[in-house]
Each structure stands twice: as structure tokens, then as C-alpha cells.
C-alpha positions in Angstrom: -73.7 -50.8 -119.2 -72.2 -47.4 -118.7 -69.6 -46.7 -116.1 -70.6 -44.6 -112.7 -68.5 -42.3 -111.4 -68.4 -44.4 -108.6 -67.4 -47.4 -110.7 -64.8 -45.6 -112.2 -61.0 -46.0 -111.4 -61.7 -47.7 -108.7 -58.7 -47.7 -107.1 -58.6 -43.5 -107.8 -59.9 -43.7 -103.9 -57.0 -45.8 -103.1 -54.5 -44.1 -104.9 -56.3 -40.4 -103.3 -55.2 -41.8 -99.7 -52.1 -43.0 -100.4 -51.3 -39.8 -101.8 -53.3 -38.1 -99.3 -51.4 -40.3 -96.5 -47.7 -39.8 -98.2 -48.6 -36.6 -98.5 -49.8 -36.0 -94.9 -46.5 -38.2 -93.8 -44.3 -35.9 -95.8 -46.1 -32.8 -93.7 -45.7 -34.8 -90.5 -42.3 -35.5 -91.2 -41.9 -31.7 -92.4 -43.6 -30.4 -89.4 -41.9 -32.9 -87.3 -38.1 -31.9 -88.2 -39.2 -28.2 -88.0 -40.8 -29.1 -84.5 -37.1 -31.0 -83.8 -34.9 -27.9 -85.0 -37.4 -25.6 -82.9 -36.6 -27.5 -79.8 -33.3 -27.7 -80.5 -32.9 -24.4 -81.2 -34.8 -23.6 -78.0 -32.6 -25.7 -75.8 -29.3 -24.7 -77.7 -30.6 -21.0 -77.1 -31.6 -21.6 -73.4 -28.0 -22.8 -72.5 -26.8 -19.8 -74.7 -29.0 -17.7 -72.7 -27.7 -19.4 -69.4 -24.2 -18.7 -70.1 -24.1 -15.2 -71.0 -26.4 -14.9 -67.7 -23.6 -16.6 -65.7 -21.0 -14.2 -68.0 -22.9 -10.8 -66.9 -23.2 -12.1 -63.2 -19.1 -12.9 -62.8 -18.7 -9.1 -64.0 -21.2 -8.2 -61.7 -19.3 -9.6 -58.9 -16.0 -8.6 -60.2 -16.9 -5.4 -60.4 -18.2 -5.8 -57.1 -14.9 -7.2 -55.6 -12.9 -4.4 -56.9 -15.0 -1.9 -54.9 -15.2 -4.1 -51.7 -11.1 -4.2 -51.5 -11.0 -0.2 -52.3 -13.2 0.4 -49.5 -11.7 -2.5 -47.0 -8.3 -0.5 -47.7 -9.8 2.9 -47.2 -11.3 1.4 -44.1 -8.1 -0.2 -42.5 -6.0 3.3 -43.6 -8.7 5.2 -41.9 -8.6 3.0 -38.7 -4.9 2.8 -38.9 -4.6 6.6 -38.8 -7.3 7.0 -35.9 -5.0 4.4 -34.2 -1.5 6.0 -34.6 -3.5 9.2 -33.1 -5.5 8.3 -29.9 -4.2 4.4 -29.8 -7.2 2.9 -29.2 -7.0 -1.0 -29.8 -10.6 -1.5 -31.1 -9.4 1.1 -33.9 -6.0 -0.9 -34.1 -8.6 -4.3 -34.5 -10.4 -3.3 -37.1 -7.4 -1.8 -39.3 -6.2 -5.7 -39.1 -9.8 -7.2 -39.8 -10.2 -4.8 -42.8 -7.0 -5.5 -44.2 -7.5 -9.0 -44.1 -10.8 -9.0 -45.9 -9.3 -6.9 -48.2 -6.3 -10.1 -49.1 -9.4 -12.8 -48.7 -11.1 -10.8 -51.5 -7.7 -10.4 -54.1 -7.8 -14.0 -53.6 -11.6 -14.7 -54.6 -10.7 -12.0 -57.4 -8.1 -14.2 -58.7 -9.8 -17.1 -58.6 -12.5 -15.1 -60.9 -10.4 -14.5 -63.2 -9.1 -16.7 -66.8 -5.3 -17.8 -65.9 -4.7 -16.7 -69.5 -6.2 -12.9 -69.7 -4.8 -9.7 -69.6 -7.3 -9.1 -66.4 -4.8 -11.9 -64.7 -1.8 -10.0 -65.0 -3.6 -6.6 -63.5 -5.3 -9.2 -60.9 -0.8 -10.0 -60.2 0.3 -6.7 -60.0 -2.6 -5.8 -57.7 -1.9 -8.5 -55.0 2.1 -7.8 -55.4 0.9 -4.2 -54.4 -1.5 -4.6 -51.4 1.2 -7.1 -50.1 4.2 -4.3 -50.1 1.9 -2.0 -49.2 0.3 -4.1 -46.1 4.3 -4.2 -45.3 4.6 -0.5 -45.1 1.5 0.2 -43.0 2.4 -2.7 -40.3 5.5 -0.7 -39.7 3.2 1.8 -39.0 0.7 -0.2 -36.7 4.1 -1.9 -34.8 5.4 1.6 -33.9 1.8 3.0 -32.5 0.8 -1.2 -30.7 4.4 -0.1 -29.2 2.9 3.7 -28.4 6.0 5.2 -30.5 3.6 7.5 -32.0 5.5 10.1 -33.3 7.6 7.4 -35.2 3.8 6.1 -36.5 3.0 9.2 -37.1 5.8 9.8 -39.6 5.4 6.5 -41.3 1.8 6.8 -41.3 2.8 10.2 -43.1 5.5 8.7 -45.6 2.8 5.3 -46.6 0.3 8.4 -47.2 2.5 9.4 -50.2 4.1 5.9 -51.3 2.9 4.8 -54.9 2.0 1.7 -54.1 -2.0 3.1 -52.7 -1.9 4.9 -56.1 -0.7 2.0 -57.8 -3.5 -0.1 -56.0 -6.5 2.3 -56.9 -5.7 2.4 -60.5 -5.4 -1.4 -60.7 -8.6 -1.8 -59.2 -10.0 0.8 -61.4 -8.5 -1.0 -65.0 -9.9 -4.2 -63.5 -13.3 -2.3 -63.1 -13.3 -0.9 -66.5 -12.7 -3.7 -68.9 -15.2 -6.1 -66.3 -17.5 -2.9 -66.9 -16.6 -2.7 -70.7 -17.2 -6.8 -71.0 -20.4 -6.4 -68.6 -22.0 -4.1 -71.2 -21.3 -6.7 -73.9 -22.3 -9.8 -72.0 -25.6 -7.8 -71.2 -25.9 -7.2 -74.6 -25.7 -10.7 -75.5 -28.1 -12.0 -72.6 -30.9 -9.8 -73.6 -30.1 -11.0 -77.5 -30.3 -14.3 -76.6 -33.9 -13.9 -74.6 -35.4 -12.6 -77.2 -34.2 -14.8 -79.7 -35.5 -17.5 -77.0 -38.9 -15.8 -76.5 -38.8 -16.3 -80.7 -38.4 -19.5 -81.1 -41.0 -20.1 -77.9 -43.7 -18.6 -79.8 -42.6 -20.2 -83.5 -42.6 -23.7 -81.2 -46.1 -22.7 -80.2 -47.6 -22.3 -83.2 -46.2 -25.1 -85.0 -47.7 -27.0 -81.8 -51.3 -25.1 -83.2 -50.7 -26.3 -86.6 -49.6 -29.8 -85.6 -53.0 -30.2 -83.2 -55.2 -28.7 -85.7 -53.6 -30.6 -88.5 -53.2 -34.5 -87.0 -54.6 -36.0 -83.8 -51.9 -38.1 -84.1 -49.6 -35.3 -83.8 -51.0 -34.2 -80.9 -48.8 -35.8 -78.1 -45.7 -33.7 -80.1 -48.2 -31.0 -79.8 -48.7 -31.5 -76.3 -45.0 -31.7 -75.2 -44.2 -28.3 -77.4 -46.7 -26.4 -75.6 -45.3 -28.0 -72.8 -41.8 -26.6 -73.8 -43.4 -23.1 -74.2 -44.6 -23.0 -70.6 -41.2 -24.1 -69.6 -39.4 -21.4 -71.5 -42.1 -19.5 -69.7 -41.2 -20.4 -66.7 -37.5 -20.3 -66.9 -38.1 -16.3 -68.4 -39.7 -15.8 -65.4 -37.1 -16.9 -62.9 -34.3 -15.0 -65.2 -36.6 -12.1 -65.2 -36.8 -12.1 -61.1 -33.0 -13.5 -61.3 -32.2 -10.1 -62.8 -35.1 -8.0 -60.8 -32.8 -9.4 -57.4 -29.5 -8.8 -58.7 -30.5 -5.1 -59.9 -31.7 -4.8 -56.0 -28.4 -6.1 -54.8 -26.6 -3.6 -57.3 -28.6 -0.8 -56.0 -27.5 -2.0 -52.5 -24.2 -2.3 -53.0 -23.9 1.1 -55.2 -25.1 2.8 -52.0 -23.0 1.3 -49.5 -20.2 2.2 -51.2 -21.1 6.1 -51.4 -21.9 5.5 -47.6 -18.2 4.2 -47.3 -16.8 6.7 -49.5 -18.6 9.2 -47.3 -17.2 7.6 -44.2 -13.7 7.3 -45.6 -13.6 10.9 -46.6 -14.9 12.3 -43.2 -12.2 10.1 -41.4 -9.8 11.4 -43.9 -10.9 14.9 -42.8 -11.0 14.1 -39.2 -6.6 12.9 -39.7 -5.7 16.1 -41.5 -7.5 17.9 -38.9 -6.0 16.2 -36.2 -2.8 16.6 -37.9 -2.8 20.0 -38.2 -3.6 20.0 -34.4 -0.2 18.1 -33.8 1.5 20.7 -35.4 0.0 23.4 -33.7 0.9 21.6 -31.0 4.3 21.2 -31.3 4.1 25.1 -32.3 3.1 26.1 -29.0 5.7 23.9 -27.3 8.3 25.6 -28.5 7.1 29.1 -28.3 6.4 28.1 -24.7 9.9 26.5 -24.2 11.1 29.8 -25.6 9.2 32.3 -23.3 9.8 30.5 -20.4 13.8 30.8 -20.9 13.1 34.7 -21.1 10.8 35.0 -18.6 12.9 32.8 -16.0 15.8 35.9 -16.8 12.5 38.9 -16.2 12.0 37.2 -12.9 15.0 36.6 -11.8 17.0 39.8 -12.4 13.7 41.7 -11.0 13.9 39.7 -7.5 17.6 40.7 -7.4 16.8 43.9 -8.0 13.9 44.2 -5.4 16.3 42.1 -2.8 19.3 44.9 -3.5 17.2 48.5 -3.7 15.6 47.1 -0.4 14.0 49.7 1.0 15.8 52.6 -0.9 12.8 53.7 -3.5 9.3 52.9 -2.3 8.3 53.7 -6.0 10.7 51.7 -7.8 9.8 48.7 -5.4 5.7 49.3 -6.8 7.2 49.2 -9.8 9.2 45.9 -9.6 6.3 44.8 -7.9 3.9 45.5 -11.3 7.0 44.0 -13.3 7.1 40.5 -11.3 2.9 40.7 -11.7 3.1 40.7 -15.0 5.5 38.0 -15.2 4.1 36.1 -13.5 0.5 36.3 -15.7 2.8 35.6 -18.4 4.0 32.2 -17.2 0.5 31.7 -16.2 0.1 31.9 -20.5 2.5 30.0 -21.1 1.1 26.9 -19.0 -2.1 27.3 -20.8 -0.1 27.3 -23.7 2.0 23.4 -22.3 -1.5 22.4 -21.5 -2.9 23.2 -25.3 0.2 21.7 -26.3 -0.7 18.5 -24.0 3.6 18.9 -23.4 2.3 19.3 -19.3 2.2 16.4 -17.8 -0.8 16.1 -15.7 -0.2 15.9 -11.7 -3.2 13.8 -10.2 -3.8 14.1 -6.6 -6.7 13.0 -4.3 -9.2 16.0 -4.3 -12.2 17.3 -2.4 -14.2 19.4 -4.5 -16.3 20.8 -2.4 -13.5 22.2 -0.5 -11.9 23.0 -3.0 -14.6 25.2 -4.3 -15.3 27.0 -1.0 -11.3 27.9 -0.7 -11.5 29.6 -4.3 -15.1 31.6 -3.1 -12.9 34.2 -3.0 -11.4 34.4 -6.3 -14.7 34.2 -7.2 -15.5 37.1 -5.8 -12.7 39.3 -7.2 -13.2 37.3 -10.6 -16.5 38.0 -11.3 -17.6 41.4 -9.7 -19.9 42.9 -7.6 -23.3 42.5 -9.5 -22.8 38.1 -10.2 -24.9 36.6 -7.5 -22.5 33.4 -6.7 -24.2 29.9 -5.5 -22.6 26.8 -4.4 -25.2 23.5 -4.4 -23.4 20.4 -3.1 -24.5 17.2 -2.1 -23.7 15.8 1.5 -20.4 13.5 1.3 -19.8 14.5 -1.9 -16.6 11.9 -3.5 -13.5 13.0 -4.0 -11.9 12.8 -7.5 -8.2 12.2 -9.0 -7.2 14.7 -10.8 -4.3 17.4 -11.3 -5.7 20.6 -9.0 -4.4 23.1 -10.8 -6.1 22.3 -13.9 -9.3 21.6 -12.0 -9.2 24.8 -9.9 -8.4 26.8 -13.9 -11.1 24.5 -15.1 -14.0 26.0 -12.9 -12.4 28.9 -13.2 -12.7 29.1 -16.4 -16.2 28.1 -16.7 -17.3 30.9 -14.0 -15.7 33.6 -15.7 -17.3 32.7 -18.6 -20.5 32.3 -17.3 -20.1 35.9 -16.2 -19.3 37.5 -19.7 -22.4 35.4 -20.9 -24.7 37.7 -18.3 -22.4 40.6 -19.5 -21.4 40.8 -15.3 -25.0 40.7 -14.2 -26.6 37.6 -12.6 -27.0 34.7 -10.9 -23.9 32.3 -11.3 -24.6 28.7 -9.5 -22.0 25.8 -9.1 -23.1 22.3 -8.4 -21.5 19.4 -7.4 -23.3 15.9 -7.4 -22.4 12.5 -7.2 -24.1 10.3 -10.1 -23.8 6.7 -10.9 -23.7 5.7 -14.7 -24.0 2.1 -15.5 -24.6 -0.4 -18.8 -28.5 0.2 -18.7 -28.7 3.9 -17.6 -25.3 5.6 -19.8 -25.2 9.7 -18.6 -23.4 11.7 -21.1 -21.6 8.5 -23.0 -19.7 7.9 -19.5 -18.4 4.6 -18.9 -20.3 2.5 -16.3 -18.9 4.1 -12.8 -19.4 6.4 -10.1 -18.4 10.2 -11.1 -18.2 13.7 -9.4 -20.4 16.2 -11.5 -19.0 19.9 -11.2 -21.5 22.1 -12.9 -21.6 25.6 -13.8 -25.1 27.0 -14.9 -25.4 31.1 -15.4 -28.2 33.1 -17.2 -27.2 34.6 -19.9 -27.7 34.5 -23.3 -27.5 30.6 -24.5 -25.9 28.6 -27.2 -27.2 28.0 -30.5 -26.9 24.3 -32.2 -24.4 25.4 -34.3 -22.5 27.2 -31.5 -22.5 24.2 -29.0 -21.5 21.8 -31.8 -18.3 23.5 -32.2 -17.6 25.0 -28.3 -15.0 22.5 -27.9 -12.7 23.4 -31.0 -9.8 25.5 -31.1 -10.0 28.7 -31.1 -13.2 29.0 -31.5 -14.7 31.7 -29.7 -17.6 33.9 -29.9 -16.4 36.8 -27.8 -15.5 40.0 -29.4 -11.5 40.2 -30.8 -9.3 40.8 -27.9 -11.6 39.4 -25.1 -10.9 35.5 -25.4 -8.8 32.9 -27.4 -10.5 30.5 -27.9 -8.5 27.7 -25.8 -10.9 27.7 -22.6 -13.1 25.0 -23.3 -10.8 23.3 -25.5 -8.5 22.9 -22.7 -11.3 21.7 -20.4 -12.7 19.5 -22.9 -8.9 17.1 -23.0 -8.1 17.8 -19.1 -11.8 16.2 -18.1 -11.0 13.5 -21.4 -7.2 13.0 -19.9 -8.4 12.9 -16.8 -10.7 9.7 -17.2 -14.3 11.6 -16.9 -16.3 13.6 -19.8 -17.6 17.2 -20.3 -21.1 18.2 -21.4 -23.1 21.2 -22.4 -26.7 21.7 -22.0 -27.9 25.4 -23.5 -30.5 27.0 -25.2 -30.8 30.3 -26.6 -32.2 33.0 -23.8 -32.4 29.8 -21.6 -28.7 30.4 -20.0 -26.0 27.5 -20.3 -24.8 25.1 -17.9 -21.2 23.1 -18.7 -21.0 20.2 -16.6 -17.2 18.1 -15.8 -17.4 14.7 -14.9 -14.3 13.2 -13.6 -13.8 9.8 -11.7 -14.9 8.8 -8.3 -11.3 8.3 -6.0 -11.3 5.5 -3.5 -8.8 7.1 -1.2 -9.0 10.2 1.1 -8.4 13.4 0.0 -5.2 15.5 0.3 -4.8 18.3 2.1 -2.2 21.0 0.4 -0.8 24.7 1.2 -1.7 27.4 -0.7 -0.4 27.8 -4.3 1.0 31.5 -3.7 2.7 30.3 -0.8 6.2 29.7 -2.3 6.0 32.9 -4.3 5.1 34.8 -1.6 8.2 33.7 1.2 11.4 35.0 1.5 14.3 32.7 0.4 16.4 31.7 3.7 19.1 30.6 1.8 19.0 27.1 2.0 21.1 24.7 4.8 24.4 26.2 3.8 26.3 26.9 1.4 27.2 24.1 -1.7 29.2 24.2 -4.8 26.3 24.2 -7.5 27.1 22.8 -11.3 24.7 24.6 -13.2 24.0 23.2 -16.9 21.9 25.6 -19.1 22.4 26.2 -22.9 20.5 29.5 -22.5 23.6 32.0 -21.7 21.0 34.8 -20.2 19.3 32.1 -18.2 22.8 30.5 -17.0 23.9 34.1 -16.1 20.6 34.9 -14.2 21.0 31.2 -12.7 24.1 31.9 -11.5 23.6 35.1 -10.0 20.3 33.5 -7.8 23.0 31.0 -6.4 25.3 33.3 -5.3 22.0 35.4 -4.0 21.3 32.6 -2.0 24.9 32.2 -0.7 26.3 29.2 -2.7 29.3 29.1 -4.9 27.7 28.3 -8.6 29.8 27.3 -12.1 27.9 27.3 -15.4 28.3 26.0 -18.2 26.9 25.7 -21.6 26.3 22.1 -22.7 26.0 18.2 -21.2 29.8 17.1 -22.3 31.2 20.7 -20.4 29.6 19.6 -17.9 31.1 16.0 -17.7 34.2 17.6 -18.6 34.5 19.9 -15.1 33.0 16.9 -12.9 35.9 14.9 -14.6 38.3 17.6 -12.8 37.0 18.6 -9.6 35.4 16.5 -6.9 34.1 19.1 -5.2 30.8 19.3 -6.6 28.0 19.0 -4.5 24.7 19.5 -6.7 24.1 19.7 -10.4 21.1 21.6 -11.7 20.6 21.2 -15.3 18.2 21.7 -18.0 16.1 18.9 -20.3 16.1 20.2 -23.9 20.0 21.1 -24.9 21.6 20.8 -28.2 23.5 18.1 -28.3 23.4 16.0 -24.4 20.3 16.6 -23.4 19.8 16.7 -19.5 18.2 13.4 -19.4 21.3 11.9 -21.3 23.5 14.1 -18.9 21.7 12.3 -15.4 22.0 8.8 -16.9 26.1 9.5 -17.5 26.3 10.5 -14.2 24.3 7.8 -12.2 26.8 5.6 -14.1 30.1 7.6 -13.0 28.3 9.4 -9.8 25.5 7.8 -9.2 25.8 9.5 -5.6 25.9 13.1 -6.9 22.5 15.4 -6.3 20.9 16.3 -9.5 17.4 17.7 -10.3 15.9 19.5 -13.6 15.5 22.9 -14.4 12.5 22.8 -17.8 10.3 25.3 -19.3 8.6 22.4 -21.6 9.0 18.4 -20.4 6.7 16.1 -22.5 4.9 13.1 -21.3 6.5 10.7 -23.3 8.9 7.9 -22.6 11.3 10.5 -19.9 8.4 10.4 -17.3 9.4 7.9 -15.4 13.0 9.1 -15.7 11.7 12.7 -14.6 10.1 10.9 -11.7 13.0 9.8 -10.2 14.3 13.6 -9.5 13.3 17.4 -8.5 12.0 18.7 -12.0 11.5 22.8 -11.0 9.7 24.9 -13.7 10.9 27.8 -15.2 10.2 30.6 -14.6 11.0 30.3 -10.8 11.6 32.4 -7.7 14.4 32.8 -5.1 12.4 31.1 -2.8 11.7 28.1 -5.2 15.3 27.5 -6.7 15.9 27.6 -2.7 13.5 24.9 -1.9 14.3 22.6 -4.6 18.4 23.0 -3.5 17.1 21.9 0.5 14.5 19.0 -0.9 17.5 17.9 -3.1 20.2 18.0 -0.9 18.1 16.3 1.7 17.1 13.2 -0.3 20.8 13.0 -1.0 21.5 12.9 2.4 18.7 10.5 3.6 20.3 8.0 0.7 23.6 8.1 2.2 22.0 7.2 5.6 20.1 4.4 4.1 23.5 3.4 2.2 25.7 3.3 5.1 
């Protein structure tokens, strides 16, 4: 019988499958380990991924820290130096806050860093130089809490130029640059590492194809490694929005920090321009101080003169007559001058505007000419105000006149005072919430431009031709009204006309009542209640020698000399000294040194000050307590202040015995 091909080898079949089967086994087992390095490889490359992720993001905030203390630094020397200038505590607060966060931030920094790095060592060096730094600008912040500003100011000045800010910068910027330098590797590894990730994800996909197309039973491994894809999916997705948010918060933070750069470099602008104020300042002080000394000689030896040619020479009377006018406008300069020098102490009184106002219509009048049309709107029970009259009455002044070169001397000039109200919910003008007096000035003329009212407060800023103004009007009425407690405001608009408003404190008590200001200038010196022996104290030898001669004018019998230890010297040897008149600023004892030696050794001796400049500093309240008479002076004044003197003396003796 022959053999079928089914008959044959029968166990070919057999032997087929098992081969078959060994051989499907050995691709099972093939596809399997593949399948089991895949996932390994996918998981190992996941945490790789992870890691360099968590790598990049400590740069990021690194990076980040080192900007944040730069700018909390910049902040605090910015508010420090505000501070020292205008003392204003919420400036001196924030200085402290931003200094602080600026320490709490070194210290996140250094707990960023590996112990063992070279960044560790920068990360040292930094906090040993923000902490002798911090040292050097709370000496400055002690002397301006304790309102010794000029001593803040010249700290502020010497931690300016101290190389520890320097020092501090360039740490922060070599911490930046090797964070920045291992931020472009780490990057550089994180996006290797995704797409080696992404990679394997699709390799493990496919075997998961092959492995469900090849064996059923190999379907549950299929099942879990497309499983796996969609979590590698997944997880690409979070990194992907992970980066998408911290690009957003990178762009955030890249423009707060030009914000802050911008706001650190105006403020730095704003303390060198404040500076260079102080200095003018000081500048005019002195050259006050000094034209005050000459003009206290003009005016005295012309009133001698006048007193002695008497009625001899009508002519040369008119002519002393124009040489004590202009004198006397030159003092008036060289009070504007104290006043832009802020070395004037204001003198606050209780003050009826309205009054006042109507008692100066006619300096108006001879102020502003013929063709101005003046008005005068006030309310009914209008409040008074507390304030130094003088620089009121200059104040409005000031305003009228120009209001009148704005209508080139033709027009309608109105002044209006109002009483207003500004509280938390209705602010007028950026006032405090209170009750002010509003003084207005409104003309017709030609109007302000934007860029013209923005800067009517600086000075010497002016728009009037060369010659015709200097500048220091507004200026002057911008820190009298700020000094003062109140505000000051423009409203203008070209060919609208301009009205300036002042806005100064409503008083509580009554107003004061007080003789004309050309009073004393205009009477005769009497010569006083008899005749003393005067100590006169001036360094000045042309103001000691017209001093001197005034006494004896005035019937006294006067001794000068040049210095604060003379002077102690001839008290020392004669005890027949009734007054001593002495000036403030001496080389060597000043005057207020000179009057606290004596109310030690005579505390019963008259004394009052003779001063072309007296700050407002810590001698106020030492100036307070005698007769301070400004150069330059008059017969009749140096008179006055001997009687006022003499009597207080006298009416302490009575209250002694």
C-alpha cells in the first residue's frame, strides 16, 4: 500500500508545532525582553527627563533670586535716599522691608546652592557683603530716624561710593552667569532627553503593534505598552504646559525687572537732582549771608549820613533817599534768596486773608498798572489760615504780577478766596482730608502748554524773556504752600488764561491783627530808654565799625570786638556791661556757643542776635529764647530791639526778686 502524504512522518505535524511553538516562544521571549528594555528604557529616560526638568527649573529660580535681591537693594537705596531727603517714615519703612527681603532671599539662595560648588563660595562673599553693607546704610537711616540729615546725607553720600554695592552687583551677576551658562546646558539636556523619550514611546508602540498582531496571548503586554505610550503622552503633555507656564512666568518676571530698573533709575535721577538742589542751596545761603554783611554797612552809613547832612542839601538827601531804596530792594533779594535756600525760618501767625488782600489792593494797584482790571471774589466768613505773612502777602504777589505780564499789562486780573473741604472720598488737588483756605489767581492771557505747566514749579525755569524773571517765583510758592501744610495747583490752557491756586490750612484760632510792615523803617529812632554800655560781637570789621557807630548814634557807649573768646575775655574784666549784641555764624565761637557760655557765667546779662542767614535746624529753639534782628537793619530797628531787650531783662529781674 503506498504511503499518503498525509500518512507520512506522521509526527512531521508534531515536530512543525513544536518548532513552530519554540519558535514563536523564542519570538515571544525576544519581543518580550525588547518590550522589557523599552519600558525600562522609557522609565529610566522619564526620571532622566524629570531631573534635568527639576535641574533647568533651580537655574531658573536662581537666576531669578539674583535679580529679585538686585532690585530689593536698589529699592531700599532708593527709599533710603528719598528718606534722608524729605524724612518721610513710609519711605524710611520700606527701605527696612526691602532690605530685609533682600537677606530672606540670600538665604533661599544659599539654600539653592551645592555646599561643595564654586557658586557656594560667591553665594559667601555675597551675604558677607549685603551684611557690611546693610551696616553702612543703617548708619545712614539712624542719622535721618534722628532728623541729622546733613550727617545722612553725607553717609548716604560716602555708602554711594563704598565697594561693597559694587562688590554686591558683580557677585550677583557671576552667580547669574554660570546659573545662566548651566541653564543653557540643562536645557540642552531636557529637550535631549524628551526626545529620546518621545523615541522610545513610539519604538514601545510598535512593538505593542507587532506583539497584538503577532500573539493574542501577547496582547495583555500589548495592552499595558500602549498603555505606557498614552502615559508618556500624558506626562509630555504636562512637561510641555510645565514649560509653556514657566516661559509665562519668565516673561513676567523679565518685565518687572525692566519696570524696577526703570523705577530705580528715575529715583536715582530724582537724588541727584535733589542733590544738586542742596547745593544750590547752600550756595545761596552763603551769598546771602555775605550780601547781607555789606548791605547792613550801605544802610547804615547812609542813615548816618542822612541823620548828619540833615537839612543842609535837599539834593543829596533825594539822593541818599534812592541809595537806601535800593538797599533796601536788595535785602528784599536776598530774603528770596534765604527763602530759595529754605535757610528762613518760616514765621506762622493766625491770618485773615481776606483782609489781608484788601490792605495790599493798593499795591496792587501801583504793581500792576493802569490798564489790569483787578477783582476780589471772597466768600462770606472766609477761615483764617496759619501761615508766615510775609511770604503769603509775596506769594499773591507774585502770582498777580505774573498774571499781569501773562496779559502783557492788559486785562482782567481776579483773586478768589474760597473755603473747600477735602476728605477720604472727595480728595481736591491730592490734599489731605481737611478744611483749607483756597487763594486763587486767575488772569487772561496767553495759557500754559502741558509741557510748560509740567515744569512751572522747577527752578529757574522761566518763560519770560532774559532779564525779566528768574525763575524762583513759583518755585518758592510751590515749598512755602508745601512747608506750610497746604498744596498749590495750576489749571491752564493755551489762549484759555491760567489760574494758580494756594491751599493752606484752615486755623482754629482768631486772626491777628498787625502794624504795617514799613512802619519800623519809616520812624525815627528815639534813642532808646537811656543810655547802656553795649558789647558788640561781629567778625565782620566793616559791620562792627558801622555797628558801633549806630550805638553811639543812638546815644550808647558801644565796644566791639571781633570773635566769641574776645568777647568772654572783656566781660571777664569789666562788669559794667549792660547788653551784648552778637552775631550767629563766627569763625571759631559761634554766637550760639557765645549765649550758652554766658547763661552759664551771666545768665542775667541781656543778649539778642544780630544774623544775615539762621537756619532752621537744631538752634531754633535756642534762637527762640532771644531777640534775633536781621541784617540789614535800620536806626530805628537796632533801637527797638535794644528797648524790647532791655525790657525783658528788666521784667526777669522783677519776677526774680
Amino acid at each position: 500500500m503506498a504511503e499518503t502524504p498525509e500518512t507520512q512522518r506522521p509526527g512531521a505535524f508534531e515536530t512543525g508545532d513544536v518548532r513552530r511553538r519554540g519558535m514563536a516562544s523564542a519570538a515571544a521571549a525576544l519581543l518580550a525582553i525588547l518590550l522589557g528594555t523599552l519600558v525600562y528604557l522609557v522609565s529610566a529616560t522619564n526620571a532622566e527627563r524629570d531631573l534635568a526638568a527639576e535641574r533647568e527649573r533651580q537655574s531658573f529660580e536662581i537666576i531669578m533670586l539674583t535679580r529679585n535681591i538686585g532690585g530689593s537693594i536698589a529699592r531700599a537705596e532708593a527709599a533710603l535716599g528719598r528718606f534722608v531727603i524729605n524724612s518721610d517714615r513710609a519711605l524710611g519703612t520700606m527701605y527696612r522691608d526691602e532690605w530685609r527681603a533682600a537677606v530672606r532671599r540670600i538665604e533661599r539662595l544659599d539654600r539653592l546652592i551645592p555646599v561643595e560648588s564654586a557658586q557656594q563660595a560667591r553665594v559667601d562673599r555675597l551675604a558677607t557683603n549685603v551684611r557690611e553693607y546693610g551696616t553702612e546704610l543703617a548708619n545712614t537711616a539712624a542719622y535721618a530716624v534722628a532728623r541729622r540729615n546733613w550727617e545722612a546725607l553725607s553717609l548716604h553720600n560716602a555708602a554711594a561710593s563704598s565697594p561693597h554695592g559694587p562688590a554686591i552687583a558683580r557677585t550677583l551677576e557671576e552667580i547669574a552667569g554660570e546659573e545662566r551658562a548651566r541653564l543653557g546646558e540643562r536645557s540642552t539636556a531636557r529637550i535631549a532627553t524628551t526626545e529620546r523619550s518621545n523615541l522610545l514611546a513610539m519604538l514601545l508602540a510598535i512593538a505593542g503593534v507587532v506583539l497584538a498582531l503577532g500573539a493574542i496571548g501577547l496582547g495583555w503586554m500589548a495592552y499595558r505598552a500602549f498603555r505606557d505610550r498614552e502615559h508618556a503622552h500624558l506626562r509630555a503633555d504636562d512637561l510641555e504646559l510645565a514649560v509653556a507656564e514657566r516661559t509665562r512666568q519668565l516673561k513676567q518676571a523679565n518685565e518687572q525687572l525692566r519696570a524696577e530698573a526703570a523705577e530705580r533709575e528715575a529715583a536715582e535721577r530724582q537724588l541727584h537732582q535733589a542733590q544738586k538742589m542742596e547745593a544750590l542751596g547752600q550756595l545761596t545761603g552763603g551769598i546771602a549771608h555775605d550780601f547781607n554783611n555789606m548791605l547792613a554797612v550801605v544802610i547804615g552809613g547812609l542813615e548816618l549820613a542822612k541823620r548828619k547832612l540833615g537839612k543842609e542839601g535837599a539834593d543829596i538827601e533825594q539822593h541818599l533817599d534812592n541809595a537806601l531804596d535800593g538797599a533796601g530792594r536788595a535785602a528784599e533779594l536776598t530774603r528770596r534768596l534765604l527763602g530759595f535756600a529754605r535757610s528762613e525760618p518760616l514765621q506762622p501767625e493766625g491770618i485773615d486773608a481776606g483782609e489781608m488782600v484788601e490792605e495790599m489792593a493798593k499795591i496792587f494797584n501801583r504793581a500792576l498798572g493802569e490798564q489790569i482790571e483787578l477783582g476780589i471774589d471772597a466768600d462770606e466768613d472766609i477761615w483764617p489760615v496759619w501761615a508766615d505773612r510775609n511770604q503769603l502777602e509775596n506769594a499773591v504777589l507774585n502770582l498777580a504780577v505774573n498774571g499781569r505780564d501773562a496779559m502783557e499789562g492788559k486785562g482782567v486780573l481776579t483773586i478768589a478766596i474760597r473755603n473747600i473741604t477735602a476728605d477720604a472720598a472727595h480728595r481736591h488737588n491730592g490734599l489731605k482730608p481737611g478744611d483749607y483756605l483756597e487763594i486763587s489767581v486767575t488772569d487772561e492771557g496767553c495759557g500754559m502748554s502741558e509741557q510748560v505747566r509740567e515744569r512751572a514749579f522747577e527752578p529757574f525755569f522761566t518763560t519770560k524773556p532774559v532779564g525779566r524773571g528768574t525763575g524762583l517765583g513759583l518755585s518758592q510758592i510751590f515749598g512755602f504752600a508745601r512747608e506750610s501744610g497746604g498744596d498749590v495747583a495750576i489749571r491752564s490752557a493755551l489762549e484759555e488764561g491760567t489760574t494758580v491756586s494756594i491751599f493752606l490750612p484752615r486755623f482754629d484760632g482768631d486772626a491777628a491783627r498787625r502794624p504795617s510792615p514799613d512802619a519800623s523803617m519809616a520812624a525815627q529812632p528815639s534813642g532808646g530808654s537811656g543810655s547802656h554800655c553795649v558789647l558788640v560781637v561781629e567778625d565782620d570789621a566793616r559791620v562792627r565799625r558801622a555797628t558801633l557807630m549806630a550805638l553811639e548814634e543812638l546815644g550808647h557807649d558801644p565796644i566791639g570786638c571781633g570773635g566769641g573768646a574776645a568777647a568772654l575775655d572783656v566781660l571777664s574784666e569789666r562788669d559794667d556791661i549792660d547788653l551784648v549784641i552778637t552775631d550767629i555764624v563766627m569763625p571759631g565761637m559761634t554766637g550760639l556757643e557765645l549765649a550758652s557760655e554766658l547763661a552759664k557765667s551771666r545768665p542775667d546779662l541781656p543778649l539778642f542776635f544780630v544774623t544775615g542767614f539762621a537756619g532752621d535746624g537744631d538752634e531754633s529753639e535756642q534762637l527762640s529764647e532771644h531777640e534775633v534782628l536781621r541784617k540789614p537793619f535800620t536806626l530805628s530797628m537796632l533801637a527797638d530791639a535794644i528797648d524790647r531787650a532791655m525790657e525783658e531783662a528788666e521784667a526777669n529781674e522783677s519776677v526774680a526778686g
